[in-house]
SERO-4910 file (N, C-alpha, C, O; in steps of 0.05 Angstrom, whole numbers):
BEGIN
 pado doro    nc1    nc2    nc3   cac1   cac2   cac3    cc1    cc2    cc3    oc1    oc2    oc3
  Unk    A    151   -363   -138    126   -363   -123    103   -370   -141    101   -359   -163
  Unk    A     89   -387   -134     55   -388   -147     45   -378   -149     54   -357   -141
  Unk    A     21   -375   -158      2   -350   -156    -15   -363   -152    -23   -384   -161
  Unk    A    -26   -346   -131    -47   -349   -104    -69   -334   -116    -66   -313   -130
  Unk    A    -98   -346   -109   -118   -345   -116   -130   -301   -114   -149   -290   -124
  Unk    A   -104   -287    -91   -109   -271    -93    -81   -258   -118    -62   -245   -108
  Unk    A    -80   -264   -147    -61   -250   -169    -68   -222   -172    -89   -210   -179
  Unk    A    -45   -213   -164    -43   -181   -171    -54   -174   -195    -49   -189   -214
  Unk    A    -74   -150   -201    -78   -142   -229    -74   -112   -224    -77   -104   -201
  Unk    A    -66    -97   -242    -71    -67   -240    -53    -51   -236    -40    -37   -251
  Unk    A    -52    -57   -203    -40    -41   -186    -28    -54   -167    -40    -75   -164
  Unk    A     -8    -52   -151      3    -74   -114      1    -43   -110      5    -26   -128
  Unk    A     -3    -39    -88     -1    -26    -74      9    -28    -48     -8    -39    -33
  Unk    A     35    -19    -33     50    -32     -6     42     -4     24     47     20     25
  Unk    A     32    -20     40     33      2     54     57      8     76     79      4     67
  Unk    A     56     14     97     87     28    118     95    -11    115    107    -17     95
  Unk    A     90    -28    131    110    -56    134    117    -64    103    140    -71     98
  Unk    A     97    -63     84    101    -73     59    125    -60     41    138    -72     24
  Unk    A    130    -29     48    148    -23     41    168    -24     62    186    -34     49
  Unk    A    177    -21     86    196    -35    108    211    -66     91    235    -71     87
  Unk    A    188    -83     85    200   -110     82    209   -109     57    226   -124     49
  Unk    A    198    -90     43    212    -87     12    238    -79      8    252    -88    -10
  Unk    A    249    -58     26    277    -54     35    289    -68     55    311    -61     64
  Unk    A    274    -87     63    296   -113     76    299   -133     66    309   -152     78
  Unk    A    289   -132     39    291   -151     26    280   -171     19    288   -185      0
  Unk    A    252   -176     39    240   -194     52    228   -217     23    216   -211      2
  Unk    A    236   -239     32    221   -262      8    200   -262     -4    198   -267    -28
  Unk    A    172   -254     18    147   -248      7    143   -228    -15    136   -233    -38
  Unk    A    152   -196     -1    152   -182    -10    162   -179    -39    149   -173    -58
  Unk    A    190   -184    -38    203   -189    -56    186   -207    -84    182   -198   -107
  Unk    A    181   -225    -77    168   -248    -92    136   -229   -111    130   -227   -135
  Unk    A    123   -220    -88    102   -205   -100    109   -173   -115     94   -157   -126
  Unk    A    134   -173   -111    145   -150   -121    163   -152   -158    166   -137   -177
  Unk    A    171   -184   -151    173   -188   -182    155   -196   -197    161   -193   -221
  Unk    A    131   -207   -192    102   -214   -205     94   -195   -213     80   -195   -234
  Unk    A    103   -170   -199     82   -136   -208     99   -136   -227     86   -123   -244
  Unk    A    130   -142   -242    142   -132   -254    138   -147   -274    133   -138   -296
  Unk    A    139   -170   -269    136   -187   -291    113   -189   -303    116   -199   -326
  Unk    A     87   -184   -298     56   -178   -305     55   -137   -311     35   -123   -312
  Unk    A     80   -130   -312     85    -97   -322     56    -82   -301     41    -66   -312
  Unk    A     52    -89   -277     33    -80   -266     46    -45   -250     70    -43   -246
  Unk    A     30    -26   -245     37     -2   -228     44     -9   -192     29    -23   -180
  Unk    A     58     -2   -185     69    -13   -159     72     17   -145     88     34   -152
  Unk    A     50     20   -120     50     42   -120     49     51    -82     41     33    -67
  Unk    A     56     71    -72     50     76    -41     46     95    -48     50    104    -71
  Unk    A     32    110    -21     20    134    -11     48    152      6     66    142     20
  Unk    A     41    186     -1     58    199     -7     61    194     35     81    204     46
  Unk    A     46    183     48     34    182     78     39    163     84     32    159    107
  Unk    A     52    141     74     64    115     85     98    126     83    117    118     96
  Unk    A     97    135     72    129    154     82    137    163    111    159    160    120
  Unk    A    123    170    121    120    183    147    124    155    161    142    156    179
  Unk    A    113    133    158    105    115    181    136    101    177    151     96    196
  Unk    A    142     98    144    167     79    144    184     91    152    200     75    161
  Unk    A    192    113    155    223    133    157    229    127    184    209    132    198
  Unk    A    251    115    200    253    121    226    289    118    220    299    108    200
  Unk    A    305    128    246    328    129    252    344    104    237    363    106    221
  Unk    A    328     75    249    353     55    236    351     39    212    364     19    206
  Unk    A    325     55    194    312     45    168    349     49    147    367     64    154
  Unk    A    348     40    136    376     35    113    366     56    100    345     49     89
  Unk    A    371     83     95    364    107     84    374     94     43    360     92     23
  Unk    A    398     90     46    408     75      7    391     54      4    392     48    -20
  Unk    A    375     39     15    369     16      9    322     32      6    302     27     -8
  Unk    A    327     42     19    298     52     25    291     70     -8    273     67    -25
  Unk    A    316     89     -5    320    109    -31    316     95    -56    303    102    -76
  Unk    A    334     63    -51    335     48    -84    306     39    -81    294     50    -99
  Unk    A    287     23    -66    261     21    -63    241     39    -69    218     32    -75
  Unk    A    248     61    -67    232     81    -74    237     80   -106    218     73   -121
  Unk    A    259     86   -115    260     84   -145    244     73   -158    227     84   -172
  Unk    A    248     57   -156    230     29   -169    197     28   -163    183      9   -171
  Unk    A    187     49   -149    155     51   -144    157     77   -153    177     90   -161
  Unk    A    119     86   -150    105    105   -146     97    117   -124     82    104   -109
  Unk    A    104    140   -116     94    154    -93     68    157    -92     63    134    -84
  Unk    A     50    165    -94     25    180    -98     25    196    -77     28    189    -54
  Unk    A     22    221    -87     19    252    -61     -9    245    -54    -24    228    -64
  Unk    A    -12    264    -31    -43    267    -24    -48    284    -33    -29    299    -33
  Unk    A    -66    293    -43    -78    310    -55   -110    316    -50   -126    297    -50
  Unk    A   -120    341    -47   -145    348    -40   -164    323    -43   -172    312    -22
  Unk    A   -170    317    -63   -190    293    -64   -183    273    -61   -198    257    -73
  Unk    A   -161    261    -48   -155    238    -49   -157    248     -2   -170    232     12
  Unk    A   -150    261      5   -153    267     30   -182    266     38   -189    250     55
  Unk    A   -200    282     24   -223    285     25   -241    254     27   -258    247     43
  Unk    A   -226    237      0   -243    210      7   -229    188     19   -230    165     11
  Unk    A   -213    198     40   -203    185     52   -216    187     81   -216    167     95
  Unk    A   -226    211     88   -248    228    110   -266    202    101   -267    181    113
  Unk    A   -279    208     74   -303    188     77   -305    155     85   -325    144     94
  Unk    A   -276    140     79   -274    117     75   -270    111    108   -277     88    114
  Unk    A   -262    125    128   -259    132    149   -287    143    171   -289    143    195
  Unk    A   -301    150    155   -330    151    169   -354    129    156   -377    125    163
  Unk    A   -340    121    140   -366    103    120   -356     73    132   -368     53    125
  Unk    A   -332     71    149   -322     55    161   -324     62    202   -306     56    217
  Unk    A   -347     75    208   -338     81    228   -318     83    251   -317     75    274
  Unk    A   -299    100    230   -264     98    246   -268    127    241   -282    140    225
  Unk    A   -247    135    263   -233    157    266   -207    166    278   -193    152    293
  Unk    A   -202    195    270   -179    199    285   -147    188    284   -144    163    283
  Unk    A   -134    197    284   -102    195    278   -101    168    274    -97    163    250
  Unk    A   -104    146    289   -104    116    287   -109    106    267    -91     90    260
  Unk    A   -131    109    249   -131    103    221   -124    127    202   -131    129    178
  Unk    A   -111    142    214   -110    171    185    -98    156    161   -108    151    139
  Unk    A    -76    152    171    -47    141    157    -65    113    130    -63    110    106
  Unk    A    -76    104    143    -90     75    124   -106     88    108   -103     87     84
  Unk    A   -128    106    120   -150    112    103   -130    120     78   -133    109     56
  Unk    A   -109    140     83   -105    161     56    -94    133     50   -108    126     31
  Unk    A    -80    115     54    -67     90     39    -88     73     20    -86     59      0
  Unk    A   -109     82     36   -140     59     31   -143     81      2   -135     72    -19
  Unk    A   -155    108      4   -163    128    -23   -142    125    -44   -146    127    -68
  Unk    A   -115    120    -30    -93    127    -58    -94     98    -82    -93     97   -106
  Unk    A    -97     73    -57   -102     47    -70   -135     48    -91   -137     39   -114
  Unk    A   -150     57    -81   -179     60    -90   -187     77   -116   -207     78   -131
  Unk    A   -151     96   -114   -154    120   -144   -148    102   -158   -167     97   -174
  Unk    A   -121     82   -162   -110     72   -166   -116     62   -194   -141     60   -193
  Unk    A   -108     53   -223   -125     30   -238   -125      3   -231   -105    -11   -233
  Unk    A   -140     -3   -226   -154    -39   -216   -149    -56   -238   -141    -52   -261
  Unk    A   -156    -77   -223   -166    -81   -197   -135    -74   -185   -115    -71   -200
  Unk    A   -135    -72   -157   -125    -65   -134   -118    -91   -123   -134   -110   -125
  Unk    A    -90    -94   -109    -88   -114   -100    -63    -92    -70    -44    -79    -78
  Unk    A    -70    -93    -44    -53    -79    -28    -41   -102     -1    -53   -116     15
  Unk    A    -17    -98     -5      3   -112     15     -1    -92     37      0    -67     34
  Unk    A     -8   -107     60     -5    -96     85      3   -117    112     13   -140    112
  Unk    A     -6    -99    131      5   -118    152    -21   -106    172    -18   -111    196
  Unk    A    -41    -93    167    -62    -81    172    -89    -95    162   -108    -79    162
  Unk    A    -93   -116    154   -114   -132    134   -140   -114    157   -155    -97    147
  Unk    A   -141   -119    173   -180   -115    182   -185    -86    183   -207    -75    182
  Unk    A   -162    -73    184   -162    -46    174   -165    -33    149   -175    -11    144
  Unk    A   -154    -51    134   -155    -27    103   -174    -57     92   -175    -54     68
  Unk    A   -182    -71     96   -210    -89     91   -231    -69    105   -250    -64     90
  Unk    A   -232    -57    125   -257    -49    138   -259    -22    116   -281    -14    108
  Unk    A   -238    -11    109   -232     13     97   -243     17     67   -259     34     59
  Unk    A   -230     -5     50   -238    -15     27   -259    -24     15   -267    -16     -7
  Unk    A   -267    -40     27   -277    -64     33   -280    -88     12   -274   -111     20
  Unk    A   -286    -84    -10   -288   -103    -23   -278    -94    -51   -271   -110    -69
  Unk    A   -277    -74    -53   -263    -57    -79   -237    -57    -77   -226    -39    -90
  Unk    A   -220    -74    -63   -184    -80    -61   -180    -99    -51   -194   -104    -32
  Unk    A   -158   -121    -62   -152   -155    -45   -129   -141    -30   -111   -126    -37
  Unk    A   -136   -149     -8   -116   -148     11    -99   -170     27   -111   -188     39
  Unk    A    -83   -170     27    -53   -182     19    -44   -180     56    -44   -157     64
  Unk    A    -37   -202     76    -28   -200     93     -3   -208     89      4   -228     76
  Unk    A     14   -191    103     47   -198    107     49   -203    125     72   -208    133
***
């Protein structure tokens, strides 16, 4: 793969599809997933994109070895807290963006620059806003 004017530095951060496609294997993913390795960058999700990826016919061995190979990041008091804010300083609310915002604060603790794979761009752009490249899958 080339590197595209948006190059990971820092951090990738994948949210619920970014990690989905990461345990399917997916080319993109994959591709931006050996750049983080090969540039020794932190590769990281939110302890709350767990929730969204887990369902019945997800490959539980294949999800588990994907997990290996990243960072969880828990939520934690202040990372919840400015996730409330990124969520009102974005006039959003409520369950619909919960899940992104804490994705949006965990990418934003993160060391930068920030670069986050999603499948959510006007969301965690409205969220972010200009303090993370956001990466459509």
């Amino acid at each position: 793969m080339s590197r595209s004017p948006a190059v990971p530095g820092g951090t990738l951060v994948l949210d619920s599809e970014g990690l989905a496609k990461a345990v399917l294997r997916d080319r993109t993913v994959t591709a931006w997933l050996a750049l983080a390795r090969a540039d020794d960058l932190r590769v990281i999700t939110s302890a709350a994109t767990l929730v969204e990826v887990v369902h019945p016919r997800i490959n539980r061995p294949a999800l588990e070895w994907t997990l290996s190979r990243l960072i969880v990041e828990p939520i934690t008091e202040p990372i919840a807290r400015h996730a409330a804010t990124l969520l009102a300083d974005a006039g959003l609310h409520g369950h619909k963006y919960a899940i992104d915002a804490m994705l949006g604060a965990t990418a934003l603790a993160a060391p930068g620059p920030v670069t986050i794979i999603t499948s959510d761009p006007e969301d965690l752009t409205a969220l972010c806003g200009g303090r993370a490249t956001v990466i459509t899958i």
